[in-house]
TIPA-533777 format. One record per residue (C-alpha): residue number from 1; x, y, z; residue in one letter. Coordinates in nm, 3 decimals. Example, Ala and Ser with C-alpha at 12.3 -4.5 7.8 and 13.67 -1.06 7.14 Angstrom:
BEGIN
{r 1, {1.230, -0.450, 0.780}, a},
{r 2, {1.367, -0.106, 0.714}, s},
This chain:
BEGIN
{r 1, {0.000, 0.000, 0.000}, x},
{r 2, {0.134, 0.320, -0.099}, x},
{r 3, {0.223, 0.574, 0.188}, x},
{r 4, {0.039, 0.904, 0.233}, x},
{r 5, {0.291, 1.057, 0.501}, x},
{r 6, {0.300, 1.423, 0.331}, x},
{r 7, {-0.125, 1.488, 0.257}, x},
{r 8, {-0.411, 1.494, 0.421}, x},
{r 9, {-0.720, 1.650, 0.253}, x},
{r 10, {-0.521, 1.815, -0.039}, x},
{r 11, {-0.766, 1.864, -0.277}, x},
{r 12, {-0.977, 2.151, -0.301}, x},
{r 13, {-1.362, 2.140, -0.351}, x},
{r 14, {-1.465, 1.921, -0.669}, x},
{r 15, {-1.549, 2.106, -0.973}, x},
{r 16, {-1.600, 1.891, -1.202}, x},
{r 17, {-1.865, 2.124, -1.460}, x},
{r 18, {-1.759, 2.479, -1.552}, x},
{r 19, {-1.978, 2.726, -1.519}, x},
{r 20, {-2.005, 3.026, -1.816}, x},
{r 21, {-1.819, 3.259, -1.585}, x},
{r 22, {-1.541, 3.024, -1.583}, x},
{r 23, {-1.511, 2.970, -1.939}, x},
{r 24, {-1.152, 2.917, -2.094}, x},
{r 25, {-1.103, 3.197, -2.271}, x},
{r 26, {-1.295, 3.239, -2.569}, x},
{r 27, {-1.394, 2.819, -2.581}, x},
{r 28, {-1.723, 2.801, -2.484}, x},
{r 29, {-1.896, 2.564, -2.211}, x},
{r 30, {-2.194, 2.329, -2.278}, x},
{r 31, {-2.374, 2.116, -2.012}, x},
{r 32, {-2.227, 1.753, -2.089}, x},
{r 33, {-2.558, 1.626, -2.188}, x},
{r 34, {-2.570, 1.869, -2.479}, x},
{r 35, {-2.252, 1.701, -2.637}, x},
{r 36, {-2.336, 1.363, -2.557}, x},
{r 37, {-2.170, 1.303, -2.245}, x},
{r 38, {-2.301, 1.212, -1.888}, x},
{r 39, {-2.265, 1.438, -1.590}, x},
{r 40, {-2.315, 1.182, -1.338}, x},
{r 41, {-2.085, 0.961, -1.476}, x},
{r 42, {-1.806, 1.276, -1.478}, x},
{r 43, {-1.847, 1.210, -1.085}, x},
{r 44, {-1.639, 0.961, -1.144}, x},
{r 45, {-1.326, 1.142, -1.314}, x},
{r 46, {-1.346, 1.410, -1.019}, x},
{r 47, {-1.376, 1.153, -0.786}, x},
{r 48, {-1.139, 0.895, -0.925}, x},
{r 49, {-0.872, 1.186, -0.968}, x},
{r 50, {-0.945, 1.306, -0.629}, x},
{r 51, {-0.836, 0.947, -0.488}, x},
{r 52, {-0.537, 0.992, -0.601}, x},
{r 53, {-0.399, 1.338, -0.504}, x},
{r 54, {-0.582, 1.219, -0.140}, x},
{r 55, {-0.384, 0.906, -0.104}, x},
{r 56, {-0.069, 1.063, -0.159}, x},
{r 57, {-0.007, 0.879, -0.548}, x},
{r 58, {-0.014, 1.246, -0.722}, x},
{r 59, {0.069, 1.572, -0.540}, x},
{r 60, {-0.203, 1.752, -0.748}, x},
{r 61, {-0.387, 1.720, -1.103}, x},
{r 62, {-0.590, 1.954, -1.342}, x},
{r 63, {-0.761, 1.766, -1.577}, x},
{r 64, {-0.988, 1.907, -1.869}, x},
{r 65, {-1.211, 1.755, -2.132}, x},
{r 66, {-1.349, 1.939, -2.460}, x},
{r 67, {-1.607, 1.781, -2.663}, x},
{r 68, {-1.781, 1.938, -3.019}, x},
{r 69, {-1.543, 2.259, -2.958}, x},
{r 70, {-1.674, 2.305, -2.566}, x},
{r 71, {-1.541, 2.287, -2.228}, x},
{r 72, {-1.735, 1.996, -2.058}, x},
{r 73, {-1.568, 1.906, -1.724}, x},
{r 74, {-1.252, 2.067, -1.561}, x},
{r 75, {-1.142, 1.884, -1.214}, x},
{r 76, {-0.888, 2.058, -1.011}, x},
{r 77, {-0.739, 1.896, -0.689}, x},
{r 78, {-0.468, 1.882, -0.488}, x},
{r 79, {-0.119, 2.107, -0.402}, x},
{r 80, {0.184, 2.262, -0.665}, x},
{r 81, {0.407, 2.200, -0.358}, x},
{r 82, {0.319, 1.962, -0.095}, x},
{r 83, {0.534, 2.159, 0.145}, x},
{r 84, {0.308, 2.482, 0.133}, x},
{r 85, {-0.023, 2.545, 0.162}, x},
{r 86, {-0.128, 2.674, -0.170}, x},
{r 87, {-0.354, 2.456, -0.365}, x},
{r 88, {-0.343, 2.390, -0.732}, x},
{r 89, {-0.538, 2.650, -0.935}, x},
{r 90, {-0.690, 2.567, -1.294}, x},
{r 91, {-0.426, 2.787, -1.464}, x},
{r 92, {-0.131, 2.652, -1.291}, x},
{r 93, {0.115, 2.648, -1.478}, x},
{r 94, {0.314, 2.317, -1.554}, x},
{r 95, {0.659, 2.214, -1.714}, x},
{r 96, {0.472, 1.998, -2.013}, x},
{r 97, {0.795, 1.901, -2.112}, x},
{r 98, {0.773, 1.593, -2.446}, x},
{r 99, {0.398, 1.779, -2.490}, x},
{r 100, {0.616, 2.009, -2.632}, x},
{r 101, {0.688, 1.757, -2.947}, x},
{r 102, {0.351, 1.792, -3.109}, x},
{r 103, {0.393, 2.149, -3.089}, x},
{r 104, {0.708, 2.171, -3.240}, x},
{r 105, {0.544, 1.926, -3.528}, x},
{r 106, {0.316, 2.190, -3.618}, x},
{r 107, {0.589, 2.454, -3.626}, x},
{r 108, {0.764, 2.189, -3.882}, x},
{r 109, {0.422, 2.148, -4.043}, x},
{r 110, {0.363, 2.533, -4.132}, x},
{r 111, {0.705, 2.511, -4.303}, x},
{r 112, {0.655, 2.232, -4.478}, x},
{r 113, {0.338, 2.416, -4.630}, x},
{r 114, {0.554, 2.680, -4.726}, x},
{r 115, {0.736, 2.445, -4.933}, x},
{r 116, {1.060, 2.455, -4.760}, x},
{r 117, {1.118, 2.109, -4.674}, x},
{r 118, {1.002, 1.760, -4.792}, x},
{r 119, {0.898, 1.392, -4.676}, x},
{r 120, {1.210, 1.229, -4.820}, x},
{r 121, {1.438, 1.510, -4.794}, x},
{r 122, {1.765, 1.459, -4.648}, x},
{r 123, {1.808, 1.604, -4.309}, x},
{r 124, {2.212, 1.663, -4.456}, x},
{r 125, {2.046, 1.960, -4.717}, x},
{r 126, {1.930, 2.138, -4.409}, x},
{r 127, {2.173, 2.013, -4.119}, x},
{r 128, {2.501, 1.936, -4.310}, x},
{r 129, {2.664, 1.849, -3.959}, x},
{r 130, {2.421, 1.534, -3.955}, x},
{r 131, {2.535, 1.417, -4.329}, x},
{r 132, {2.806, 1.168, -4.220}, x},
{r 133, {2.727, 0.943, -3.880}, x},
{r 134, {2.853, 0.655, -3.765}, x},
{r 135, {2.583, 0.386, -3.613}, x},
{r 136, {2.665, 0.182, -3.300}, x},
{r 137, {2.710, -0.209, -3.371}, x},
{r 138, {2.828, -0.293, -3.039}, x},
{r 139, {3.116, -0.256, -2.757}, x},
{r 140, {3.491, -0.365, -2.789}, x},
{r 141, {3.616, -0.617, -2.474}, x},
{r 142, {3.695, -0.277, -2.337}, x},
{r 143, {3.396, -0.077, -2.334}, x},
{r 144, {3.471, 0.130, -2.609}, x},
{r 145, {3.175, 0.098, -2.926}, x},
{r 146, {3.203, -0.059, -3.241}, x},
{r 147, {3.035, 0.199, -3.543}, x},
{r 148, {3.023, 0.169, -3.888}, x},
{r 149, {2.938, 0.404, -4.138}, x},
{r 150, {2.544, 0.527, -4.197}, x},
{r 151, {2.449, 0.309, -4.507}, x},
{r 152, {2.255, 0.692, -4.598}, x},
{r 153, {2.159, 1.002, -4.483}, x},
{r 154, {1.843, 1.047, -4.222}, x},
{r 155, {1.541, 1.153, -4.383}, x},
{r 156, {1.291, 1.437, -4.277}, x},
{r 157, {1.015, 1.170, -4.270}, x},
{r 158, {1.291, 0.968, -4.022}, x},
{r 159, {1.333, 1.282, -3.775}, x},
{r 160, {0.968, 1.340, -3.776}, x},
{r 161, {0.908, 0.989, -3.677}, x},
{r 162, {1.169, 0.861, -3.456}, x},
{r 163, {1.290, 0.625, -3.702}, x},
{r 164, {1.642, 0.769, -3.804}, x},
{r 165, {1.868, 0.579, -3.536}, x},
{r 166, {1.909, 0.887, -3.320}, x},
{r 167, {1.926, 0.788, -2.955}, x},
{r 168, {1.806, 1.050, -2.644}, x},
{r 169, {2.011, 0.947, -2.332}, x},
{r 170, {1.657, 0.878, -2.126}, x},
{r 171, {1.806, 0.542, -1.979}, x},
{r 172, {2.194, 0.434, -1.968}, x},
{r 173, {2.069, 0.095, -2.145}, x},
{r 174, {2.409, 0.143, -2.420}, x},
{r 175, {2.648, 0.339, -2.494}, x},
{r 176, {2.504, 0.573, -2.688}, x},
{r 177, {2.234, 0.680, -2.429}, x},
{r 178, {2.471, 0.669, -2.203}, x},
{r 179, {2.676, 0.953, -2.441}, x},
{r 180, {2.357, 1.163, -2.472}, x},
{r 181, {2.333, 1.210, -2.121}, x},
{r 182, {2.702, 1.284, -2.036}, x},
{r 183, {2.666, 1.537, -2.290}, x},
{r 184, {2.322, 1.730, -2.171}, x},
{r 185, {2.220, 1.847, -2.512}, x},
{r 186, {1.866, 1.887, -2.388}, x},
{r 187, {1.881, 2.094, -2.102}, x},
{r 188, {1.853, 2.417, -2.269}, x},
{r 189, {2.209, 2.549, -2.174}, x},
{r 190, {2.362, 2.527, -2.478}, x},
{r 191, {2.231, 2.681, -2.797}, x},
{r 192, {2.078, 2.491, -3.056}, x},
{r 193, {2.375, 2.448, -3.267}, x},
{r 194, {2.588, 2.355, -3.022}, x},
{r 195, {2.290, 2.088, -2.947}, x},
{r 196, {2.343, 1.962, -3.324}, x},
{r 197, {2.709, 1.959, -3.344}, x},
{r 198, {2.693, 1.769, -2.987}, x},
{r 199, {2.435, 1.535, -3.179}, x},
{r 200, {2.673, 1.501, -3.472}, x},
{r 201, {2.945, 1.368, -3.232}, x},
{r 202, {2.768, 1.046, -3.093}, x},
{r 203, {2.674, 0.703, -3.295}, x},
{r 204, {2.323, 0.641, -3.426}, x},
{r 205, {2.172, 0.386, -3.220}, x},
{r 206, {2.026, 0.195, -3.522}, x},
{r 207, {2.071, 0.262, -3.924}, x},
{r 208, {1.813, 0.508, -4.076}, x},
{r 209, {1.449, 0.335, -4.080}, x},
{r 210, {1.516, 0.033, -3.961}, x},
{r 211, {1.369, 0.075, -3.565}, x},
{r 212, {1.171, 0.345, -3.418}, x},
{r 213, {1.323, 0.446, -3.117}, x},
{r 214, {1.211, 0.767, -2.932}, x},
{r 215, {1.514, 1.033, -3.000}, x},
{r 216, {1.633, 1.387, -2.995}, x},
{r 217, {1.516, 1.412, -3.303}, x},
{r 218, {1.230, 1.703, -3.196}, x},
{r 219, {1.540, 1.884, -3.074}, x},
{r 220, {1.685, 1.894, -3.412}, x},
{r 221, {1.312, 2.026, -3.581}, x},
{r 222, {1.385, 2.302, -3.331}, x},
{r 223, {1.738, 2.389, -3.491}, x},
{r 224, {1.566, 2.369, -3.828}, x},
{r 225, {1.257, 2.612, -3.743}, x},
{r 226, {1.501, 2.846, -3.652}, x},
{r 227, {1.716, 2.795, -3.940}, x},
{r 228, {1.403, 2.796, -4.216}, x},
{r 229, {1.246, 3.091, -4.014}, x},
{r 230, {1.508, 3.298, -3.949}, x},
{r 231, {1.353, 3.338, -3.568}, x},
{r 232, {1.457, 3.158, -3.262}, x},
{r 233, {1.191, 2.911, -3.198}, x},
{r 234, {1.042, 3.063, -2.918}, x},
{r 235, {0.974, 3.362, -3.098}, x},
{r 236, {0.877, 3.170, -3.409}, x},
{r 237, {0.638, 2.943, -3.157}, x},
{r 238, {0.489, 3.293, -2.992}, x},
{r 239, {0.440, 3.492, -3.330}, x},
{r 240, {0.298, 3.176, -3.531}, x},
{r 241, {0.096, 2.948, -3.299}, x},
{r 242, {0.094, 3.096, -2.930}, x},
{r 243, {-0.095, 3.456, -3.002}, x},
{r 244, {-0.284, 3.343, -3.275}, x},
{r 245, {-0.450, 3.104, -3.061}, x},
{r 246, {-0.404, 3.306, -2.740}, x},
{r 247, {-0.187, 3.077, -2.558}, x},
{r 248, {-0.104, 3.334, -2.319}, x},
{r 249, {0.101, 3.153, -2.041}, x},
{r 250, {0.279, 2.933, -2.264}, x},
{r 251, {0.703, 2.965, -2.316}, x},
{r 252, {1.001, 2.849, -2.282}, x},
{r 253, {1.013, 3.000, -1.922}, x},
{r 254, {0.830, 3.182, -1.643}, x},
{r 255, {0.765, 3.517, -1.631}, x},
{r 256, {0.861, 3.615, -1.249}, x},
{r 257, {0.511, 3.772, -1.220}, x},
{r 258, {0.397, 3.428, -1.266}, x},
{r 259, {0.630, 3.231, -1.062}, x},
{r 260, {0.353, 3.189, -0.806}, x},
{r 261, {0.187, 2.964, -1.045}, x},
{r 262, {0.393, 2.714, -1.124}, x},
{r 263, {0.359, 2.396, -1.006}, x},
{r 264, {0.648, 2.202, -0.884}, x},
{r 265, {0.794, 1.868, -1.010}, x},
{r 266, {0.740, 1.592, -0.733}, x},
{r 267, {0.901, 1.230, -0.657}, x},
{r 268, {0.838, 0.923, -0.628}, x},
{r 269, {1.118, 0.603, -0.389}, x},
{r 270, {1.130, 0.340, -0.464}, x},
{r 271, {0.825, 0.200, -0.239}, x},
{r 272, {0.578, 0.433, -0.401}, x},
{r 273, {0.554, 0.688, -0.157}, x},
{r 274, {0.532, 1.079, -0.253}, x},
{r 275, {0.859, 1.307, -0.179}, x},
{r 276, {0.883, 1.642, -0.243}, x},
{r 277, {1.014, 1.865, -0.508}, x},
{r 278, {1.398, 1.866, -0.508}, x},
{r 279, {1.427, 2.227, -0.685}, x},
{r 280, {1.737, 2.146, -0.893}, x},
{r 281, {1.638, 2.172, -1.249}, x},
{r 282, {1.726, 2.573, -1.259}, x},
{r 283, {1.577, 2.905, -1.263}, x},
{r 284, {1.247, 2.844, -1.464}, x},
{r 285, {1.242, 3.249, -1.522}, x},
{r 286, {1.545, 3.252, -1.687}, x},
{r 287, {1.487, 3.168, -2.077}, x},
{r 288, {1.695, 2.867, -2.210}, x},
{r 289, {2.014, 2.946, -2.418}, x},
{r 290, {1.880, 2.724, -2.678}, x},
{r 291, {1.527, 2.649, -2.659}, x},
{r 292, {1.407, 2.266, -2.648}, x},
{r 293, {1.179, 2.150, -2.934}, x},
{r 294, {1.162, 1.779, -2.747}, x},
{r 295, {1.044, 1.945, -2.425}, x},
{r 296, {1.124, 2.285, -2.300}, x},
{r 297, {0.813, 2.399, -2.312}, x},
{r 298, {0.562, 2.543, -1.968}, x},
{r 299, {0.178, 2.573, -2.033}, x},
{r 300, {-0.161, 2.540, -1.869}, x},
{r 301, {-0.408, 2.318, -1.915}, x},
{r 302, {-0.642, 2.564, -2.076}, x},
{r 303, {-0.340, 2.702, -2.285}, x},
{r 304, {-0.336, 2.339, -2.444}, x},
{r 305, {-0.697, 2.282, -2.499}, x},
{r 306, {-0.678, 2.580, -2.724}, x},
{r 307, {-0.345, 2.417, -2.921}, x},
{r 308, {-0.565, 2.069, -2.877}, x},
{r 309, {-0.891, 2.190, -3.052}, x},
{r 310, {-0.685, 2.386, -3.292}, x},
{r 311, {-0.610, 2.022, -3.416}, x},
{r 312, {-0.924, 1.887, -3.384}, x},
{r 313, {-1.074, 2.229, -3.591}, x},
{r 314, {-0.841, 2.048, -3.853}, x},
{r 315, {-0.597, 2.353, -3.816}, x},
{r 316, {-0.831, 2.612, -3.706}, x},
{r 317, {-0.918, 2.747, -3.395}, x},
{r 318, {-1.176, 3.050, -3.406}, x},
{r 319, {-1.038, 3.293, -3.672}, x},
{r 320, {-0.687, 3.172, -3.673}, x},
{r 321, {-0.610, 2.908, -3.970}, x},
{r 322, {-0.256, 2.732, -3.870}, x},
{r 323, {-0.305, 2.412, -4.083}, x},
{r 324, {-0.466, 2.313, -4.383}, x},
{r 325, {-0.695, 2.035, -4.310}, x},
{r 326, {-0.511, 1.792, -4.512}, x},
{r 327, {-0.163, 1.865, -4.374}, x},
{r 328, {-0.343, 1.800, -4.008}, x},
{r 329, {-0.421, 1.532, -4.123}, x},
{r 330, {-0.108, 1.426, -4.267}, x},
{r 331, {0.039, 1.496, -3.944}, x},
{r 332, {-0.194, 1.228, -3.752}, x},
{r 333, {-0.165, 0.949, -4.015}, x},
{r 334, {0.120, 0.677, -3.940}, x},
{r 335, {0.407, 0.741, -4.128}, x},
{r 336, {0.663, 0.458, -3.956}, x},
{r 337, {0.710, 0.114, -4.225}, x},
{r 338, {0.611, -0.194, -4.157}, x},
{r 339, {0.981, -0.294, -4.072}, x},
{r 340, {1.031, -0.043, -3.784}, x},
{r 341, {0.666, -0.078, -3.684}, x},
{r 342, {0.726, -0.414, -3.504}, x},
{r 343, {0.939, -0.221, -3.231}, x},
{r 344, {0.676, 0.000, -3.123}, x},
{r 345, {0.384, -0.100, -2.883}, x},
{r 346, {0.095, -0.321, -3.091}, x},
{r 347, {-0.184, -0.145, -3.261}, x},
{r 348, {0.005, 0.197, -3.263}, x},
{r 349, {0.187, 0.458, -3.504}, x},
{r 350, {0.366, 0.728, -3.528}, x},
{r 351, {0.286, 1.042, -3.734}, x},
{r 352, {0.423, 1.355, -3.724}, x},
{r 353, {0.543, 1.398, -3.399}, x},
{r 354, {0.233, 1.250, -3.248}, x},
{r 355, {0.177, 0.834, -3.136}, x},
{r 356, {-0.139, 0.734, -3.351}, x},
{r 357, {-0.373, 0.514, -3.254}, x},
{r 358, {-0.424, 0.252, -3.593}, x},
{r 359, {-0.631, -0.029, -3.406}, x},
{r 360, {-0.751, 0.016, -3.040}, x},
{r 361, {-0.902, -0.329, -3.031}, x},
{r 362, {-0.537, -0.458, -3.076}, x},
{r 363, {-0.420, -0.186, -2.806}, x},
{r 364, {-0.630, -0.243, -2.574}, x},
{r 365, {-0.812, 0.136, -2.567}, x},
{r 366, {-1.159, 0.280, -2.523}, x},
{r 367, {-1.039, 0.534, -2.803}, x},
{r 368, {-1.123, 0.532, -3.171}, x},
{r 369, {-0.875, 0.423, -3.426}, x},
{r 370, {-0.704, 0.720, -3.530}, x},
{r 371, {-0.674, 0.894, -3.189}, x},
{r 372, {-0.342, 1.071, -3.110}, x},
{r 373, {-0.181, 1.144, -2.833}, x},
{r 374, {0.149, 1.226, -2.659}, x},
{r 375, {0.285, 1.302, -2.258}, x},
{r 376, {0.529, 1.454, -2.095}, x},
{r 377, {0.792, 1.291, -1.869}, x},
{r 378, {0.685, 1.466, -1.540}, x},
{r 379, {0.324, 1.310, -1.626}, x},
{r 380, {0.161, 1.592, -1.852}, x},
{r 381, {-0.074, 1.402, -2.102}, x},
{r 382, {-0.324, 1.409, -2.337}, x},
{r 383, {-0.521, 1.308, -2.621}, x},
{r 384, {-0.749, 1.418, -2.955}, x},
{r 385, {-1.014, 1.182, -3.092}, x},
{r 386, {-1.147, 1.263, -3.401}, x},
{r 387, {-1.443, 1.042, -3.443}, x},
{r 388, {-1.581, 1.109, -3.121}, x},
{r 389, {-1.452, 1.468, -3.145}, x},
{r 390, {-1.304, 1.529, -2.817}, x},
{r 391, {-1.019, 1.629, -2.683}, x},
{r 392, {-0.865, 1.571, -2.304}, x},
{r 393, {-0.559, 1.735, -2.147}, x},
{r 394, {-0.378, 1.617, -1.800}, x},
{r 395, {-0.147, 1.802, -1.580}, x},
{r 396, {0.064, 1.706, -1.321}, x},
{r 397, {0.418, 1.716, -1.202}, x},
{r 398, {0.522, 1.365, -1.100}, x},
{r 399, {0.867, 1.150, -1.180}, x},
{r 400, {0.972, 0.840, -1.024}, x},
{r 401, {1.233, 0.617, -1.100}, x},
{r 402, {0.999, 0.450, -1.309}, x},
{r 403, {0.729, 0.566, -1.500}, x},
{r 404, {0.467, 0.305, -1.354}, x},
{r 405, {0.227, 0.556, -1.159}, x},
{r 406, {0.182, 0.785, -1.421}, x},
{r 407, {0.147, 0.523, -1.682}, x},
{r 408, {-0.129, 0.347, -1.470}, x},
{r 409, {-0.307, 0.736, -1.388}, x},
{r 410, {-0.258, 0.771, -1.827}, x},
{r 411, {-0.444, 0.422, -1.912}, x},
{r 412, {-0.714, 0.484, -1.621}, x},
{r 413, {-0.805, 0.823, -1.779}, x},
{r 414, {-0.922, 0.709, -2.049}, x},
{r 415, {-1.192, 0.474, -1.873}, x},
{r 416, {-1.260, 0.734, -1.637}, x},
{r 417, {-1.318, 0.970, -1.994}, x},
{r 418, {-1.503, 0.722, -2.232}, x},
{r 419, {-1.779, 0.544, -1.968}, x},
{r 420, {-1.903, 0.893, -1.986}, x},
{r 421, {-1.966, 0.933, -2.292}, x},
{r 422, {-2.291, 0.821, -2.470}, x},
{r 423, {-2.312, 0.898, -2.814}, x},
C-alpha cells in the first residue's frame, strides 16, 4: 500500500462542470448532456482523480475535457508543492515538457506548407553536420563501441518519426544513451547548434528506418525552425501558434510575475511513496540558451486545450487558420514502415510527432482508431479523438524512477473519460 505521510485533505472542492463565468477563454462551455456526455458519470473522473492526489499517489492534477469545440468538465485537486499550503489553481502552470513535441510538429508542419522542406528530404540539405554518422554495432572487450558508417543520410520523414537511429540518453541501457546524457544536449544550456554539433558527435543507435526508437530528433526540428524561419523558436512558436490562438502563459520559461503559479515537479522512492520537489532543475524564469523543441516547453491546461482543438478544428481554432486540413491530417496518419513498426507497442503509429492510434481493439483502448496522443515525462498528457470529437488534457508534475504511476493514472483516464460518454 502506498504511503500518504505528506497529505491529508489536499484537494480543493470538486469542480467537475464549468460554469459560463469560468469559461476558458474564448472556448465556450456546454452542459455535458448537450454534447453527448453524462454528468453523473463525470463524478467519477473528479472523484477517481481526487483518490489519487488524497492518497498521496499524485501531489495535485488539473484535468480538462473538450467535446464538439466546448469545455465539458474541468477537475482541479490537490497542491503545486506539498510543502506549502497553496492549492493547485486551474491555470497553474506546468513544465509539459515531451507535450512540447507535437507542438514543435506543427511549427515543422507550417514550413513544410511553405514548401521549404520535404517527406524524403535529407536532413544533410538542411543540417550538413548530420550528413556523415557513424551507427553503433556494439562494444569492444573494453567498453569502447564498435560503429560503422550510416548506409545513408536520415530523412525528414525519419526525424519526424523517430525512425532515423538517433538515440536521447533517457536510460543508460548502451552506450550511446549513455553519451547523450554525459553530454546534456537537452537541457537548454547550450544553444541549438551547439545541441546539433553535440548530436553530430555520438553514434546512431540503429541505421536510418530500420527501428523506431524515441530520440532527440524534436530537438533537431527546433534547430531547423530556426534555421528555415530565421527566428529563434520561441519567438517563431509565440508569433505563429501561441498569439494566434491566445496561448497566453505558454514559453520556454516563467515570467517572475507568474512564478507563483507554477507547479512544482514531485518524486516518487522506490516504495511508491510521494517526496517532495527537489528544486534542482534551474531558474524556470530565466529563458533557455537554446530552446528545447523535445520538451522545454511550460503551459496550462487551458493554454493546451486551445493548441488541442486547434487540431481537432483540422488547423483552425476561431479565426486563426494554422493548418490546412489535409496537412493535419497528414500529421496524424502513421508514417513509420512496416519494418520499424514491429518495435513499437501493438496497434500503434507514429505520425508527425504525435503516437497514432491505428487499431484500439489490438491496443487495448476505449479510443477510436485514429486517436493521437502524446505526454510529458513529469506526467503531462493528453489526447485528440477525431471520431468522437473530443479532446482531453492532463497536468501534473510527478517523476519516479519508473514511470509506472503515471502510466497506470494515463491508461485509467481514459476509462474514467469514455464510460461517460454516450453517443
Amino acid at each position: 500500500m502506498l504511503a500518504c505521510v505528506f497529505l491529508t485533505a489536499l484537494a480543493v472542492s470538486p469542480r467537475p462542470i464549468v460554469t459560463a463565468a469560468e469559461a476558458v477563454r474564448d472556448l465556450a462551455v456546454a452542459t455535458p448532456e448537450s454534447v453527448g456526455v453524462s454528468t453523473e458519470r463525470l463524478k467519477r473522473l473528479d472523484a477517481a482523480i481526487k483518490k489519487w492526489v488524497d492518497g498521496g499517489r499524485i501531489a495535485g492534477a488539473v484535468t480538462m475535457l473538450t467535446r464538439h469545440g466546448k469545455t465539458v468538465n474541468v477537475t482541479v485537486h490537490g497542491k503545486k508543492d506539498i510543502r506549502k499550503p497553496d492549492p493547485i489553481e486551474r491555470d497553474s502552470i506546468f513544465r509539459i515538457f515531451s507535450m512540447t513535441k507535437p507542438v514543435t510538429g506543427v511549427a515543422m508542419m507550417m514550413l513544410y506548407e511553405e514548401g521549404l522542406w520535404r517527406l524524403d528530404d535529407p536532413v544533410a540539405r538542411l543540417v550538413p553536420e548530420l550528413g556523415k554518422l557513424q551507427v553503433f554495432v556494439g562494444e569492444n572487450p573494453d567498453g569502447t563501441m564498435k560503429t560503422e558508417p550510416a548506409r545513408r543520410s536520415i530523412t525528414m520523414r525519419e526525424l519526424m518519426t523517430h525512425t532515423g537511429g538517433l538515440g536521447y540518453g533517457l536510460s543508460a541501457a548502451n552506450p550511446v544513451d549513455r553519451m547523450f546524457r554525459a553530454a546534456s544536449l537537452t537541457s537548454g544550456r547550450v544553444p541549438l547548434q551547439q545541441v546539433v554539433e553535440g548530436v553530430a558527435k555520438i553514434p546512431l543507435l540503429t541505421q536510418p528506418g530500420t527501428r523506431w526508437s524515441y530520440s532527440i530528433a524534436v530537438d533537431i526540428q527546433g534547430y531547423i525552425v530556426e534555421k528555415l524561419s530565421g527566428q529563434s523558436l520561441g519567438d517563431f512558436m509565440k508569433a505563429r501558434i501561441f498569439d494566434p490562438l491566445g496561448m497566453k502563459d505558454t514559453g520556454f520559461y516563467v515570467p517572475k510575475e507568474k512564478l507563483a503559479r507554477l507547479a512544482l515537479v514531485h518524486g516518487e522512492d522506490a516504495a511508491g511513496t510521494l517526496t517532495p520537489p527537489d528544486d534542482t532543475r534551474g531558474d524556470p524564469t530565466v529563458p533557455p540558451a537554446g530552446a528545447s523543441g523535445g520538451g522545454g516547453l511550460f503551459s496550462t491546461a487551458a493554454d493546451y486545450a486551445r493548441f488541442c482543438e486547434m487540431l481537432l478544428g483540422r488547423g483552425q481554432f476561431g479565426k486563426a487558420r494554422l493548418l490546412a486540413p489535409r496537412t493535419v491530417e497528414m500529421m496524424r496518419t502513421n508514417h513509420v514502415l512496416p519494418e520499424p513498426l514491429k518495435t513499437m507497442r501493438a496497434g500503434t503509429g507514429w505520425g508527425m510527432d504525435v503516437s497514432v492510434m491505428l487499431d484500439a481493439a489490438t491496443a487495448g483502448e476505449p479510443v477510436s482508431d485514429g486517436t493521437y496522443w502524446w505526454w510529458g515525462i513529469a506526467g503531462s498528457w493528453f489526447w485528440i479523438d477525431p471520431v468522437a470529437d473530443l479532446a482531453f488534457i492532463g497536468m501534473i508534475q510527478h517523476q519516479g524512477p519508473t514511470f509506472r504511476t503515471v502510466s497506470e493514472l494515463h491508461g485509467v483516464s481514459r476509462n474514467w473519460v469514455y464510460q461517460a460518454v454516450m453517443n
